[in-house]
C-alpha positions in Angstrom: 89.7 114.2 110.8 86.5 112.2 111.4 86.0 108.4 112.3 83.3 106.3 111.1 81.4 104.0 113.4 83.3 101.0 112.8 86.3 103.3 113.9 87.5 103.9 110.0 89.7 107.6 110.1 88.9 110.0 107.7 91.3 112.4 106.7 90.5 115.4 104.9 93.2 117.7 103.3 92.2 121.3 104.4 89.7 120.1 105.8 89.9 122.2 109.1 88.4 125.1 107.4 85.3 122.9 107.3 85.0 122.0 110.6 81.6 121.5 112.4 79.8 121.3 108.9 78.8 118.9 106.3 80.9 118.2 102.9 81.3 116.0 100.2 85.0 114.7 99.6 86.7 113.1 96.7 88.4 109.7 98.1 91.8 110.3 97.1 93.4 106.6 98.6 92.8 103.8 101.4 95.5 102.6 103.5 94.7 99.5 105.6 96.9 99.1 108.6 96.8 96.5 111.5 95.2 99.3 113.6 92.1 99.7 111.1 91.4 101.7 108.0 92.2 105.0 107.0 90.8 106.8 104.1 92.1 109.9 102.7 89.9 112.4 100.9 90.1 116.1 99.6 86.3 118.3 99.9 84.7 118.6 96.3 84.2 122.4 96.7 87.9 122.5 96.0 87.9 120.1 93.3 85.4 122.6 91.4 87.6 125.5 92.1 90.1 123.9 89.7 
């Protein structure tokens, strides 16, 4: 899980093995709540594993 500057969560499935680098991610859905925005996503690396 990361957060933009405008205080947007990311969340990444299986992301944890990823931690502390760099990845692309596939935007999977948005979800807008009262709280602010959250955007789900999955790395590309697994994406080309398929």
């Amino acid at each position: 899980m990361a957060y933009l500057e405008d205080g947007t969560m990311i969340v990444v499935d299986g992301g944890r093995r990823f931690l502390g680098e760099r990845i692309d991610v596939l935007v999977t859905s948005v979800l807008q709540t009262a709280a602010g925005r959250m955007i789900f996503a999955k790395p590309k690396l697994l994406e080309k594993a398929q």
